[in-house]
ROMARBA-706510 format. One record per residue (C-alpha): x, y, z. Coordinates in Angstrom, 1 decimal. Example, Ala and Ser with C-alpha at 12.3 -4.5 7.8 and 13.67 -1.06 7.14 Angstrom:
# ROMARBA-706510
((12.3; -4.5; 7.8)),
((13.7; -1.1; 7.1)),
This chain:
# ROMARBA-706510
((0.0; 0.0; 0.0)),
((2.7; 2.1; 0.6)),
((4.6; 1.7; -2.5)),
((1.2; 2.3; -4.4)),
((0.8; 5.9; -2.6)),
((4.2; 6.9; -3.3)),
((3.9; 6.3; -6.7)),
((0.9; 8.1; -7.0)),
((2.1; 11.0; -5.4)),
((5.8; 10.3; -7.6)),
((2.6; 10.1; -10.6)),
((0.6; 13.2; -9.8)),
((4.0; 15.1; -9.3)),
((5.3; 14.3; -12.6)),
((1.9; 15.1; -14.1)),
((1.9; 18.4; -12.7)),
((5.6; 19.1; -14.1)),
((4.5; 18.3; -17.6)),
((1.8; 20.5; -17.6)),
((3.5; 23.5; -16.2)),
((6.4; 22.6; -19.2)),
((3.7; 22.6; -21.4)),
((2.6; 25.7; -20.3)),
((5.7; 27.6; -20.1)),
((6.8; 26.2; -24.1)),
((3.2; 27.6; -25.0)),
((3.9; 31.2; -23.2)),
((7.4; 31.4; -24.9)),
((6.5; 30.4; -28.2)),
((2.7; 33.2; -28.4)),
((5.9; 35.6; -26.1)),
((8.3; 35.3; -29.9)),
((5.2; 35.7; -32.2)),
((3.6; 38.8; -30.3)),
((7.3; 40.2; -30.3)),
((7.7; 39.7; -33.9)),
((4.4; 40.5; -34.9)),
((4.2; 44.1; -32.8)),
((7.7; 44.7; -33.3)),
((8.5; 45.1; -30.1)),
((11.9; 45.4; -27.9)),
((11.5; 42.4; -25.8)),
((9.4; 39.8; -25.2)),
((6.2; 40.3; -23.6)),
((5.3; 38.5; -20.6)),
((2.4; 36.0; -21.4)),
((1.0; 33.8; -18.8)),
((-1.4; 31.0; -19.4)),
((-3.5; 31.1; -15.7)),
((-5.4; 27.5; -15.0)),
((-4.7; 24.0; -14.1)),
((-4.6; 21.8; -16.2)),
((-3.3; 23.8; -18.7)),
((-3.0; 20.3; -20.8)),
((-7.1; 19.9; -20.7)),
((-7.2; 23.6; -21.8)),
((-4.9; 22.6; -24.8)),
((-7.2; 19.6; -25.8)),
((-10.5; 21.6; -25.3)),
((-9.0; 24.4; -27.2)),
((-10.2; 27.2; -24.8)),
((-8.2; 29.0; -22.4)),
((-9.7; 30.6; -19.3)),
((-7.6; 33.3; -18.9)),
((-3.9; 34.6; -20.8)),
((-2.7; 37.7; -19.4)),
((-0.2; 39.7; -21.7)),
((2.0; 42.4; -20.5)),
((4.6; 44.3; -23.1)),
((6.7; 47.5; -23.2)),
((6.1; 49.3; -26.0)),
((7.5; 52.8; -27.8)),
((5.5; 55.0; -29.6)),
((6.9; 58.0; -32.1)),
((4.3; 60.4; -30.2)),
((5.0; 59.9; -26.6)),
((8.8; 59.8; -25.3)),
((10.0; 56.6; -23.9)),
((8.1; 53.4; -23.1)),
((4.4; 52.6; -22.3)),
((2.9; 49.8; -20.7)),
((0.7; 47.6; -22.5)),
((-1.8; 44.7; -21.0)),
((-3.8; 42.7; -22.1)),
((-6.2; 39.5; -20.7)),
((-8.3; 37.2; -22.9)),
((-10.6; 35.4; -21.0)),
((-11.9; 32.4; -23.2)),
((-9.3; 32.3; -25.6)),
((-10.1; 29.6; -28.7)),
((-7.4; 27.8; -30.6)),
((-6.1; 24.7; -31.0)),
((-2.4; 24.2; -29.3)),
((-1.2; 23.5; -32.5)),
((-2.5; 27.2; -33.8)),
((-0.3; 28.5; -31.1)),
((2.9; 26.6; -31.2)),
((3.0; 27.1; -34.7)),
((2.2; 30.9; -35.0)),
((-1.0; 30.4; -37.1)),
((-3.3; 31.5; -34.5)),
((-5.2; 34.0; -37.3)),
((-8.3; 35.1; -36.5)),
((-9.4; 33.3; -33.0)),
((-12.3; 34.1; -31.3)),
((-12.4; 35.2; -27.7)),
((-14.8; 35.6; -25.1)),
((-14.1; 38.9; -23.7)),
((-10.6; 41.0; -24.0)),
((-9.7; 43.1; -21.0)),
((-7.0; 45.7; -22.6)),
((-4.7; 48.7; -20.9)),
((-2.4; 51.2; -21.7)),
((-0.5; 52.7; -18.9)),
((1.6; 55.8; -19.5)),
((3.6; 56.0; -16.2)),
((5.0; 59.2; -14.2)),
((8.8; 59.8; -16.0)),
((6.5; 59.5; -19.6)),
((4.3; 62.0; -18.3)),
((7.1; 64.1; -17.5)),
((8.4; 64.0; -20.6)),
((5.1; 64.6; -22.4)),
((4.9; 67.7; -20.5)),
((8.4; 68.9; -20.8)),
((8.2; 68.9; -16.9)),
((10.9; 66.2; -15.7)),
((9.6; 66.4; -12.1)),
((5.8; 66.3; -12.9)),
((3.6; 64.2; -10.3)),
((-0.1; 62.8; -10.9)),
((-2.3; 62.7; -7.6)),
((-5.9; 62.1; -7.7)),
((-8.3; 65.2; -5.2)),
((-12.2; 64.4; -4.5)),
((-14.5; 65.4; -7.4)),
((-16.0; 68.7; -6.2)),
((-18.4; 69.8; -9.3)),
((-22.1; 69.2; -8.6)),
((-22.9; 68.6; -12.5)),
((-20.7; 65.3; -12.1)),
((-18.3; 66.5; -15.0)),
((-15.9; 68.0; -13.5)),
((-16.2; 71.2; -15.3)),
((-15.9; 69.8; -18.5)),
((-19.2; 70.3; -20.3)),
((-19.7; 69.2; -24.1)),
((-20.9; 66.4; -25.3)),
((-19.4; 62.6; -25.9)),
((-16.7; 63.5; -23.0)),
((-16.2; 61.2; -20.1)),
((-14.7; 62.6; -17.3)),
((-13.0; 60.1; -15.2)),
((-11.7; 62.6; -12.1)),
((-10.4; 65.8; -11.1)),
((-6.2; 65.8; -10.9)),
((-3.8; 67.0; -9.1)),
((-0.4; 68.2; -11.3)),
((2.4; 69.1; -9.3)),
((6.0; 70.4; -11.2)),
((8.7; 72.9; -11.4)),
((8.3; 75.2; -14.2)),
((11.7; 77.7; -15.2)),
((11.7; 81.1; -14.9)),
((14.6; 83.6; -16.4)),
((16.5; 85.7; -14.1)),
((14.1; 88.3; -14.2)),
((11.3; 86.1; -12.6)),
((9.0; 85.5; -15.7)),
((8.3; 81.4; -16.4)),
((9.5; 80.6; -19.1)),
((7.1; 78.7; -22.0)),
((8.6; 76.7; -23.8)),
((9.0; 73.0; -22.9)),
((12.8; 73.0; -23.8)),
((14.3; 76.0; -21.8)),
((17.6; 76.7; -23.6)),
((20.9; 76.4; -21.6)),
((21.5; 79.2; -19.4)),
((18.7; 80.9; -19.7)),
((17.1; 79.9; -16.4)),
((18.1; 80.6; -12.8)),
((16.0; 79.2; -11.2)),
((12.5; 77.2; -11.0)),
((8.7; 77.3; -9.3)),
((7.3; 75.0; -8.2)),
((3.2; 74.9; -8.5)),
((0.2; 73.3; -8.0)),
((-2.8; 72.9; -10.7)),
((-6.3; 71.3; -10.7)),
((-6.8; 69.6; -13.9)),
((-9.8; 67.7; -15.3)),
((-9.0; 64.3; -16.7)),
((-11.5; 63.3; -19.6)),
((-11.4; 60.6; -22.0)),
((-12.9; 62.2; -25.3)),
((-13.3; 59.7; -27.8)),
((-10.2; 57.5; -28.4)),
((-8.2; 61.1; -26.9)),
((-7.0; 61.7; -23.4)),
((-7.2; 64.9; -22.2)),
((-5.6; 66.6; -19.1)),
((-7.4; 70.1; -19.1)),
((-5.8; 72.3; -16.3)),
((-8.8; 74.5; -14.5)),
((-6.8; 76.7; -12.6)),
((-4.0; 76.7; -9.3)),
((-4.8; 74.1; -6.3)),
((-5.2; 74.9; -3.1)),
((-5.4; 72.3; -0.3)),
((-9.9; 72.8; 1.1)),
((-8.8; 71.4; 4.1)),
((-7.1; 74.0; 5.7)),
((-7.2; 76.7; 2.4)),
((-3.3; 76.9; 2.0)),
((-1.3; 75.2; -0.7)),
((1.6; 73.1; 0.1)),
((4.6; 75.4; 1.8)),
((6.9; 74.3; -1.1)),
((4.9; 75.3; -3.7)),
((4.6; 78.7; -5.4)),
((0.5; 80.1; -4.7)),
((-1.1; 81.8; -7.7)),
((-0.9; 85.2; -6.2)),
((2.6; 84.5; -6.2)),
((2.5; 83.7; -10.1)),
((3.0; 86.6; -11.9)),
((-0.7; 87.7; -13.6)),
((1.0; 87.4; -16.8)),
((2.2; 84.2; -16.9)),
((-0.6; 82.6; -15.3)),
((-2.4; 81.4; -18.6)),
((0.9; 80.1; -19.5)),
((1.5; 78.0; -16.6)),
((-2.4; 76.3; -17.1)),
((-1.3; 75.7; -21.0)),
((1.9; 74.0; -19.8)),
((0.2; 71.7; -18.1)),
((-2.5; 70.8; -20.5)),
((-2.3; 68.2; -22.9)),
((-4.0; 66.0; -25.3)),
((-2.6; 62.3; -25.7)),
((-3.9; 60.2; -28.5)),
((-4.5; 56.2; -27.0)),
((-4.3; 55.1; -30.6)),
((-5.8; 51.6; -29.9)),
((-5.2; 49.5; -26.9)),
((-4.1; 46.0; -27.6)),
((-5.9; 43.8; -30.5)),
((-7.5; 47.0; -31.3)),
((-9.5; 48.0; -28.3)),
((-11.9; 50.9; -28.5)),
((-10.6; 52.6; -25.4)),
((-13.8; 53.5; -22.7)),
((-12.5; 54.5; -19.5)),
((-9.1; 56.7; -18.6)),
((-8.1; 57.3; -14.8)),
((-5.1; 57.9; -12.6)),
((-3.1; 55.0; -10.5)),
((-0.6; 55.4; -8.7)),
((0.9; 58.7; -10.7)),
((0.4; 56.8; -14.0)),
((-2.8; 57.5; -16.4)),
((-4.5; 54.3; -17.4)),
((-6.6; 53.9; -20.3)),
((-8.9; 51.0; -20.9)),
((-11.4; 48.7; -23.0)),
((-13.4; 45.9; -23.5)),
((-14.2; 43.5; -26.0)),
((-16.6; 40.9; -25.9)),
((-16.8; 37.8; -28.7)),
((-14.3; 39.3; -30.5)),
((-11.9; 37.9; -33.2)),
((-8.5; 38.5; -32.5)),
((-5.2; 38.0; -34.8)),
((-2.4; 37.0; -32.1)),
((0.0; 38.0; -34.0)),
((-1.2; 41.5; -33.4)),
((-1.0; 42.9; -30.2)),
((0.1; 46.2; -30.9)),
((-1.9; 47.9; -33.9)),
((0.2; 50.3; -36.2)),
């Protein structure tokens, strides 16, 4: 009796090393053709969540594949996040170890772009810019934003240091030329963060101040400290207008908010048909 338990258990064990092996050659092999077929600069991390993964493989549905990638774009400095999870995913194994997984159908695809805080910085032309989220305070429920076919997802916080010339002015441009500042401000703006068709926008509404005890932070600059001038200029600076382009498998983006400093768009598809081989659309 005891030799018959152990080699169960020796059975069972080496059952479940197989399947994770057949797992992990699946993830590597749909990891190269994603890379390829999105051009990206590393492999994405794929993950195939469920046990068995073997009985998944003979059904030919998968409950759940997460996908996470880096990925550059020409309009937005650096590198963005992309994610993706495909719940109900159906293709034969042989579709995906093979690279012929064309047009599968899937239940529903969960997809995200995150643009995190040094991208955002850079985007801005504002190195040191933080995101923080502040209690919606508008009684129409948009946040100031008004027109139609907007969402408005929240009301921002945008802190940064803007540089100003020797003779106090802030300077405008994004790029301030070498030498010409002394020294910098630091400020505080209320923004509105709205997701306007398949268009982020980050509409500054004026200079923060913290309700709870009507002072803004002691390190940042006040507006009555801002010179009247350059005020309008400080709200342009930090205004922007991102394009999402389309999320993963080409996701109609319907929701934008902030996390953690970083701006995340997303969208969902439902009994969709998906071509693996591309993740990122160009």
């Amino acid at each position: 009796m005891r030799k018959l338990i152990i080699g169960l258990l020796c059975l069972a064990g080496s059952a479940v090393v197989i399947d994770f092996g057949a797992a992990a050659y699946s993830e590597y092999h749909v990891s190269r053709q994603l890379r390829a077929g999105a051009e990206l600069s590393a492999d994405p991390e794929v993950t195939f969540h469920g046990f068995p993964f073997i009985a998944q493989a003979l059904s030919g549905r998968y409950d759940n594949v997460a996908i996470r990638a880096r990925s550059m774009r020409p309009d937005i400095p650096g590198e963005i996040g992309i994610e993706a999870t495909l719940n109900g995913l159906h293709a034969s194994a042989g579709e995906l170890l093979d690279g012929a997984a064309r047009n599968v159908q899937v239940d529903r695809v969960d997809a995200r772009m995150r643009i995190e805080p040094t991208e955002l910085g850079r985007i801005f032309g504002i190195p040191d810019l933080q995101v923080h989220t502040r209690p919606a305070d508008k009684s129409d429920g948009t946040g100031g934003s008004g027109g139609s076919g907007m969402t408005t997802a929240g009301a921002l916080v945008l802190t940064g240091t803007l540089p100003t010339a020797p003779n106090g002015r802030i300077l405008g441009a994004a790029v301030t030329p070498a030498g010409s500042a002394s020294k910098g401000v630091s400020v505080q703006i209320q923004a509105d963060l709205l997701l306007d068709g398949d268009q982020v926008r980050i509409q500054a509404t004026g200079f923060y101040h913290d309700t709870d005890n009507g002072q803004a932070d002691s390190t940042t600059a006040t507006e009555s400290e801002i010179p009247e001038a350059d005020r309008a200029a400080v709200l342009e600076r930090f205004s922007r207008t991102i394009d999402t382009k389309e999320l993963p498998f080409g996701v109609e983006p319907t929701e934008v908010s902030a996390l953690g400093g970083q701006i995340v768009v997303e969208g969902e598809g439902r009994s969709v048909t998906i071509d693996l081989d591309r993740l990122q659309q160009r």
